[in-house]
ROMI-639232 format. One line per field, with one value per residue: residue number from 1; x, y, z of N, C-alpha, C in turn. Coordinates in steps of 0.05 Angstrom, whole numbers, plus 5000, padded with zeros to 4 digits. Layout:
REM residues N
kolpa <- NUM, ...;
n.u <- X, ...;
n.v <- Y, ...;
n.w <- Z, ...;
ca.u <- X, ...;
ca.v <- Y, ...;
ca.w <- Z, ...;
c.u <- X, ...;
c.v <- Y, ...;
c.w <- Z, ...;
REM end
This chain:
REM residues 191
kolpa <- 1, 2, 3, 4, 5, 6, 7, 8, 9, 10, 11, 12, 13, 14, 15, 16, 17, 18, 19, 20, 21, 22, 23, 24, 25, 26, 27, 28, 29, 30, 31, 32, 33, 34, 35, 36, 37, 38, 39, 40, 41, 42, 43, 44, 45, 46, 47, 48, 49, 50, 51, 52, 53, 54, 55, 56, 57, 58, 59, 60, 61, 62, 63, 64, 65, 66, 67, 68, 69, 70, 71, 72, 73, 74, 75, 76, 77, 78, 79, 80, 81, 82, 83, 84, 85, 86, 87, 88, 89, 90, 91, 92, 93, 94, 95, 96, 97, 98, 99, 100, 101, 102, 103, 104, 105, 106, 107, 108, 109, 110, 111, 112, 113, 114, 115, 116, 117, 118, 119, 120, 121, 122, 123, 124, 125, 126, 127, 128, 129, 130, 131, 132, 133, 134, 135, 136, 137, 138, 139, 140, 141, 142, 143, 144, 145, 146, 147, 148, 149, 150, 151, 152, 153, 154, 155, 156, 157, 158, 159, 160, 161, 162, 163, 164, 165, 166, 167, 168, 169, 170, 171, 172, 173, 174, 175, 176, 177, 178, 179, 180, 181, 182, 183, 184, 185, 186, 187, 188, 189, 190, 191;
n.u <- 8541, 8576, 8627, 8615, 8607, 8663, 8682, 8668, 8686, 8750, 8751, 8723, 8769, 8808, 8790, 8787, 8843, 8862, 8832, 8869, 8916, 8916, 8894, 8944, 8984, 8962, 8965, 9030, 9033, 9014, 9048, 9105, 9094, 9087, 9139, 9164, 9148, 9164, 9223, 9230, 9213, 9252, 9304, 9299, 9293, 9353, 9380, 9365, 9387, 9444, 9453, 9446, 9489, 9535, 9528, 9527, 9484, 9424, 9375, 9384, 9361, 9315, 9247, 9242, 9192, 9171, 9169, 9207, 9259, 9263, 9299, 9329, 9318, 9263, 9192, 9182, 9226, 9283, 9331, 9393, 9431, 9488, 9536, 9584, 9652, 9668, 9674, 9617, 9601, 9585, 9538, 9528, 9480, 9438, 9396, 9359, 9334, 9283, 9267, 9205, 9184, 9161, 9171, 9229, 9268, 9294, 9348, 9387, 9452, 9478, 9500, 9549, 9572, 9633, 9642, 9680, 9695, 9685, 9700, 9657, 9598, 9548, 9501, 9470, 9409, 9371, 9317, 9324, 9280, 9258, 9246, 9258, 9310, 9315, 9301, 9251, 9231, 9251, 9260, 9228, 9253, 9309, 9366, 9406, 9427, 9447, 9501, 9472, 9430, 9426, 9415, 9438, 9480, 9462, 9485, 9465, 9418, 9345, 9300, 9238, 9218, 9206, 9143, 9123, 9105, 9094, 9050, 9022, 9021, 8993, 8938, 8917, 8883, 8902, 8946, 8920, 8901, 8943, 8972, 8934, 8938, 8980, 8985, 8945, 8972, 9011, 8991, 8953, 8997, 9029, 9077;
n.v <- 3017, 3034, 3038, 3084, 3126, 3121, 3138, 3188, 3214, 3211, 3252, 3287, 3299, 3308, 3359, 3390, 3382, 3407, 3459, 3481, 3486, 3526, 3564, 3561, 3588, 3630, 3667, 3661, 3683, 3740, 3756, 3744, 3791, 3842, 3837, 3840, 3902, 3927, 3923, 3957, 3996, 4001, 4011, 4057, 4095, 4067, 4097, 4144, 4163, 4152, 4184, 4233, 4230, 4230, 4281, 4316, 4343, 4356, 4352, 4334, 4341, 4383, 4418, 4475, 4519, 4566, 4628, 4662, 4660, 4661, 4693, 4644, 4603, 4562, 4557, 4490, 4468, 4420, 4421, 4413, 4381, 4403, 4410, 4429, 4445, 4496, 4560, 4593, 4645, 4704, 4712, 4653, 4604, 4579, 4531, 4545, 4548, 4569, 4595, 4575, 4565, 4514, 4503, 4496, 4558, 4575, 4620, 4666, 4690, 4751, 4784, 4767, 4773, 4771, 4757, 4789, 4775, 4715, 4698, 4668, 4667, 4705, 4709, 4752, 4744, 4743, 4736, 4729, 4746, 4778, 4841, 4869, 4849, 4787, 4800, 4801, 4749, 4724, 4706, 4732, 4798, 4775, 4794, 4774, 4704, 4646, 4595, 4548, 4558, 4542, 4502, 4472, 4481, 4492, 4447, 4434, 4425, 4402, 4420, 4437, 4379, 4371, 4386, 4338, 4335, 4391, 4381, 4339, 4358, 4411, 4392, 4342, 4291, 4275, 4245, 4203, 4173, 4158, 4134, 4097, 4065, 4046, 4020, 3985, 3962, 3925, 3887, 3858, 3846, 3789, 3739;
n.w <- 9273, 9313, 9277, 9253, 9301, 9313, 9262, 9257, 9304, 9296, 9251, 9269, 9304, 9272, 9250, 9300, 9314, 9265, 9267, 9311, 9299, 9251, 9284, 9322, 9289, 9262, 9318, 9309, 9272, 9268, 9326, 9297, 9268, 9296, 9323, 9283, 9269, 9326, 9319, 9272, 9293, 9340, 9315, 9285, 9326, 9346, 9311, 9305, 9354, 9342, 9309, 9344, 9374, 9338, 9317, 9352, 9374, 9399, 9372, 9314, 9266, 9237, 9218, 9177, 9214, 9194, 9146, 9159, 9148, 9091, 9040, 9034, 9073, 9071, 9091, 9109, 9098, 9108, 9154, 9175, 9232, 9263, 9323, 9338, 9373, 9371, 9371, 9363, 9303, 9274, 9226, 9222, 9212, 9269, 9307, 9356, 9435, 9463, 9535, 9557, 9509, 9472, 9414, 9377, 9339, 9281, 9265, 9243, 9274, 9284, 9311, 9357, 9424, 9467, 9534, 9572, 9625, 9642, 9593, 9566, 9512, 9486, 9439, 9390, 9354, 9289, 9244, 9172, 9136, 9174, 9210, 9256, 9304, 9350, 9399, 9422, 9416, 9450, 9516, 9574, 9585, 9576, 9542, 9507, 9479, 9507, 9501, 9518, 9501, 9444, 9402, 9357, 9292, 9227, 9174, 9126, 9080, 9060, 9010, 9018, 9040, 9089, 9097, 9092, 9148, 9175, 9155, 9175, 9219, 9225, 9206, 9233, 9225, 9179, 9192, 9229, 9192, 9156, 9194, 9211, 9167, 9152, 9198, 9187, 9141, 9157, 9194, 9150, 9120, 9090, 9095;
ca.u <- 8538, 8610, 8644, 8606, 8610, 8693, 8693, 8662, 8707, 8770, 8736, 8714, 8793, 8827, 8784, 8796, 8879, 8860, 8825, 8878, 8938, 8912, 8900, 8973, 8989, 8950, 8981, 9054, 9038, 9018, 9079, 9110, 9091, 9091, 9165, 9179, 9140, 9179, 9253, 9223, 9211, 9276, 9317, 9295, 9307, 9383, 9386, 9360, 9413, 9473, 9452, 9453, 9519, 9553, 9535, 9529, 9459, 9398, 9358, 9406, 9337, 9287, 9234, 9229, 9158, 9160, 9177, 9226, 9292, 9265, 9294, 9345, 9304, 9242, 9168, 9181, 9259, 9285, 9357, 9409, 9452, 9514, 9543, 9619, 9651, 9678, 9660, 9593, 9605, 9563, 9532, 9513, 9448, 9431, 9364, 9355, 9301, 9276, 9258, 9186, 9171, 9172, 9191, 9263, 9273, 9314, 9355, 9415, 9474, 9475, 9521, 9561, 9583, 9642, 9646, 9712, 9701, 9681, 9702, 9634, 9599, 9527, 9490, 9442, 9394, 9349, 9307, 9334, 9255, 9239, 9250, 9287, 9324, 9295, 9303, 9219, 9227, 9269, 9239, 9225, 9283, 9334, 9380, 9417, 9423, 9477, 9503, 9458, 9400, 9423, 9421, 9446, 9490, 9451, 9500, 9452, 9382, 9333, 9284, 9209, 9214, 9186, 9117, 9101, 9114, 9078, 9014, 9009, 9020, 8967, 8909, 8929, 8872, 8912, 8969, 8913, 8892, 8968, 8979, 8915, 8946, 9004, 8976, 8935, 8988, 9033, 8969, 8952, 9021, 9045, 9113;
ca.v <- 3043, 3032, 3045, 3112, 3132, 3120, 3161, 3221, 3224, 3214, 3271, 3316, 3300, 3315, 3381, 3401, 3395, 3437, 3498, 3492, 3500, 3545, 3593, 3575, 3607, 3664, 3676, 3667, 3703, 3766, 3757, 3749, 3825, 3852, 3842, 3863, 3923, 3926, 3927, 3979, 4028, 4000, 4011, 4084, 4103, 4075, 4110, 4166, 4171, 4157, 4219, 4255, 4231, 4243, 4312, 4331, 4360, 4340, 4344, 4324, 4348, 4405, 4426, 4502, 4520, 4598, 4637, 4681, 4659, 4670, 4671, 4626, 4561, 4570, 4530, 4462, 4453, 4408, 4426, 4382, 4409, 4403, 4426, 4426, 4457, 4516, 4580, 4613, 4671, 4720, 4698, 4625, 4610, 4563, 4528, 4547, 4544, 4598, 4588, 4575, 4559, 4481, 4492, 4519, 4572, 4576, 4642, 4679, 4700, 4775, 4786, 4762, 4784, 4754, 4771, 4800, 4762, 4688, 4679, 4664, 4679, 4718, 4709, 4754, 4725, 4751, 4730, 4746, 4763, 4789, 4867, 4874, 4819, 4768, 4804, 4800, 4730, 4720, 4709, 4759, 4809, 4762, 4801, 4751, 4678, 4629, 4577, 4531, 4554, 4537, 4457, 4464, 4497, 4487, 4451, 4424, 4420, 4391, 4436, 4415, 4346, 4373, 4387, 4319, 4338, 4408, 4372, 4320, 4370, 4419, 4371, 4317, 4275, 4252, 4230, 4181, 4167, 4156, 4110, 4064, 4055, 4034, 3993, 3955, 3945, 3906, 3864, 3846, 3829, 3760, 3735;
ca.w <- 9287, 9320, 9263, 9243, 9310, 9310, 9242, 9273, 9330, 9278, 9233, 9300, 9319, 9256, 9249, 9318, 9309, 9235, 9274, 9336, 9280, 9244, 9309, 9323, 9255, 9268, 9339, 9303, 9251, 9291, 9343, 9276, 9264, 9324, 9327, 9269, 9274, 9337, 9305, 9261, 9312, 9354, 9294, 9283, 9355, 9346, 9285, 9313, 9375, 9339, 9297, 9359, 9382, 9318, 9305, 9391, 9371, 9409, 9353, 9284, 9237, 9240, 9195, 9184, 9196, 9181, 9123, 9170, 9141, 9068, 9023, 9038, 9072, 9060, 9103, 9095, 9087, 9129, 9166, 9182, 9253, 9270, 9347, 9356, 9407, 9358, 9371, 9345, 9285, 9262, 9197, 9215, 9218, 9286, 9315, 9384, 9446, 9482, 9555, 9562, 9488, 9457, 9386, 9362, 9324, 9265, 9262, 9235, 9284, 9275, 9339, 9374, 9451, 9485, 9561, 9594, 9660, 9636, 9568, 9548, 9488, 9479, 9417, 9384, 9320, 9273, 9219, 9160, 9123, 9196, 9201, 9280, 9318, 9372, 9433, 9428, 9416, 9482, 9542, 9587, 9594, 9570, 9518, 9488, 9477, 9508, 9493, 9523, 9490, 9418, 9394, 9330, 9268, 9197, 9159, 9106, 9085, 9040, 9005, 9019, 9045, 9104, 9092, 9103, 9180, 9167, 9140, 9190, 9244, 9218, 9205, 9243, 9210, 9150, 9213, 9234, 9171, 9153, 9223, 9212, 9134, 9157, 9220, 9171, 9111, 9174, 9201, 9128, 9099, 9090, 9082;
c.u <- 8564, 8623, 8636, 8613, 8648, 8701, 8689, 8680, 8734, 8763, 8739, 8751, 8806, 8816, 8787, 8830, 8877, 8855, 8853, 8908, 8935, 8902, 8931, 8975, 8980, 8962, 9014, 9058, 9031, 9042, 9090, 9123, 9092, 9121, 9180, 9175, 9165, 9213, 9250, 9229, 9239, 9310, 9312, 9302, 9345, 9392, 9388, 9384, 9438, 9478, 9471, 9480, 9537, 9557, 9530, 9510, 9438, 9375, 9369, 9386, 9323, 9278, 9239, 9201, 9150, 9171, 9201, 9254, 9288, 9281, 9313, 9340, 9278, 9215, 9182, 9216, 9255, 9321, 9372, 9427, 9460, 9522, 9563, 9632, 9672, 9662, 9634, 9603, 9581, 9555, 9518, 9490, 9450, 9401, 9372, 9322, 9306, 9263, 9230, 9162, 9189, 9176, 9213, 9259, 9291, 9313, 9383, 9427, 9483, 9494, 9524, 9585, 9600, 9649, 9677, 9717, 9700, 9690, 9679, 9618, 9569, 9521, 9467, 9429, 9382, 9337, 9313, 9308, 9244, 9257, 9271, 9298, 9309, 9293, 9276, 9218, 9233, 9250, 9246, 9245, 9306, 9339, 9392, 9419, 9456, 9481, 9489, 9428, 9404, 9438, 9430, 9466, 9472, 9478, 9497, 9420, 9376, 9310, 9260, 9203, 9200, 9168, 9104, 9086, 9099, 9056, 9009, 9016, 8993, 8936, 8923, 8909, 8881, 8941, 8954, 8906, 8922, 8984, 8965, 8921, 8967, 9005, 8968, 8950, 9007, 9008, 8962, 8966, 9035, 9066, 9121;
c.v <- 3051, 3044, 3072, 3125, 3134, 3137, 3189, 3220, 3226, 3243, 3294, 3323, 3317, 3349, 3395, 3413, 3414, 3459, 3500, 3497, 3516, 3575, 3593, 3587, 3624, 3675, 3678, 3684, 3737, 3767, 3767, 3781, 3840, 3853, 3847, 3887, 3943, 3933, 3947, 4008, 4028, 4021, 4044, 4102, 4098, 4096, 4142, 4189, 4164, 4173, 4239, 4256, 4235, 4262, 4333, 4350, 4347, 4330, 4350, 4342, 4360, 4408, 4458, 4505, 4552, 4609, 4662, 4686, 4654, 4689, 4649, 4593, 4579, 4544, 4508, 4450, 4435, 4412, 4410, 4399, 4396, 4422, 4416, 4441, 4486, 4537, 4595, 4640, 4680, 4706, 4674, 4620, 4579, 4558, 4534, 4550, 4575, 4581, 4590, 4579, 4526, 4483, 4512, 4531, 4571, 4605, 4651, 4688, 4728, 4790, 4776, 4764, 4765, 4765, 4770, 4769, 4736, 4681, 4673, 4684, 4690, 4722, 4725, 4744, 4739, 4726, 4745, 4762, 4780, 4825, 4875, 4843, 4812, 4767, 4809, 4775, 4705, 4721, 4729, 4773, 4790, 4776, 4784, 4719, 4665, 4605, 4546, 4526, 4548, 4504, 4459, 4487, 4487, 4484, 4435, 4424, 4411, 4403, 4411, 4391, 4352, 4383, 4370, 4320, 4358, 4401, 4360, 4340, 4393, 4414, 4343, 4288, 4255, 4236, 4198, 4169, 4149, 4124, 4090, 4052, 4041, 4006, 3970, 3950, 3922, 3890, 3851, 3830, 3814, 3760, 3725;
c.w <- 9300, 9299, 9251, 9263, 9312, 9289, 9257, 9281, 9311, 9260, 9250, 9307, 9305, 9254, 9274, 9321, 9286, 9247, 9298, 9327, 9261, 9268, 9316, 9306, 9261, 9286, 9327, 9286, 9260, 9305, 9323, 9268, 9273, 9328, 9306, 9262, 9296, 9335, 9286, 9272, 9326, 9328, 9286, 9307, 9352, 9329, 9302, 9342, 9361, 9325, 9322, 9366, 9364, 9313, 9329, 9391, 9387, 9387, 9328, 9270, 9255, 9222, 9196, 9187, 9188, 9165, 9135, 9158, 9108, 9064, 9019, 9044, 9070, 9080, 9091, 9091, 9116, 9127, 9177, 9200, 9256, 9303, 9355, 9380, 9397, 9366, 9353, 9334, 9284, 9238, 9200, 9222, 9245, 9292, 9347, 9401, 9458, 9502, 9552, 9530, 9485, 9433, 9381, 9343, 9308, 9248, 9245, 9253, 9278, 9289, 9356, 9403, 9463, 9513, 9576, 9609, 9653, 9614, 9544, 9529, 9483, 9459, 9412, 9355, 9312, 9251, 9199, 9137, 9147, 9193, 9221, 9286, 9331, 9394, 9444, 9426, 9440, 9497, 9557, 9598, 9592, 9545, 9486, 9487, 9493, 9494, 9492, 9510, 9457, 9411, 9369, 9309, 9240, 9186, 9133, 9113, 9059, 9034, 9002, 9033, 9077, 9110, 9105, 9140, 9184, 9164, 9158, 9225, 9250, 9218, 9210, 9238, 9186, 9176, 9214, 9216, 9164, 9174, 9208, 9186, 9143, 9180, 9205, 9151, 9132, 9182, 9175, 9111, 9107, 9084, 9069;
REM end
């Protein structure tokens, strides 16, 4: 009876260290993922600021989302800005904010005012499918634009590619749909 009882406990033992290294494994292998999940997102953030600092834009990429500056970009492009410390022309097309709206507009440069007394420079925009300029688009009784209110020059784009940004902003269902795909392909995949 000794010696059956001594196997158990050897048996009970060895299967006790099996389940309590295989939960380590599980716990490393999560961590595991978790940090590299982690360096994922870290890694997009640097990315994402040394954009900014290279091209002295706040926001390097925009999508268009209105058919305003047909036919030239068109819904869905996506714009690549540039902000040197060169003077604004007529002609170039910029993204800018308007006080008391959150998304930038992307316009054409239609005129340009420089003031006697300061130097500084007064921008007006249009759309170039829109019919007047964007002194309705301005906030209230502001004429023209300064300098502060425009983050960017267009000095490239990529037709379409942003849609995906369009769709998941629209029906934000395929976003979560899109997340929990992606949550579970990193919890599922081995190394």
């Amino acid at each position: 009876m000794g010696d059956r009882n001594e196997a158990i406990a050897i048996t009970m033992g060895w299967i006790g260290e099996s389940v309590d290294s295989i939960k380590s494994l599980q716990i490393r292998q999560v961590l595991t993922q978790a940090v590299s999940l982690g360096m994922i997102v870290t890694s997009a953030l640097i990315i994402w600021k040394a954009l900014m600092c290279i091209t002295g834009s706040e926001s390097p990429v925009v999508v268009v989302l209105s058919g305003s500056m047909e036919p030239g970009f068109k819904r869905g492009d996506i714009l690549f800005l540039h902000m040197s410390k060169d003077p604004i022309r007529a002609g170039e097309i910029v993204v800018f904010n308007v006080d008391g709206r959150e998304i930038p507009i992307v316009h054409r440069v239609i005129k340009v005012h420089e003031r006697e007394d300061t130097g500084e420079v007064d921008v007006l925009t249009k759309g170039d499918n829109n019919y007047g300029d964007d002194r309705l688009l301005y906030a209230h009784g502001q004429l023209w634009l300064q300098r502060h209110h425009i983050m960017g020059r267009a000095v490239g784009f990529l037709p379409y590619v942003g849609w995906v940004t369009i769709i998941m902003t629209e029906k934000p269902i395929i976003k979560y749909i899109l997340i929990g795909a992606l949550g579970l392909l990193v919890i599922t995949s081995k190394d």
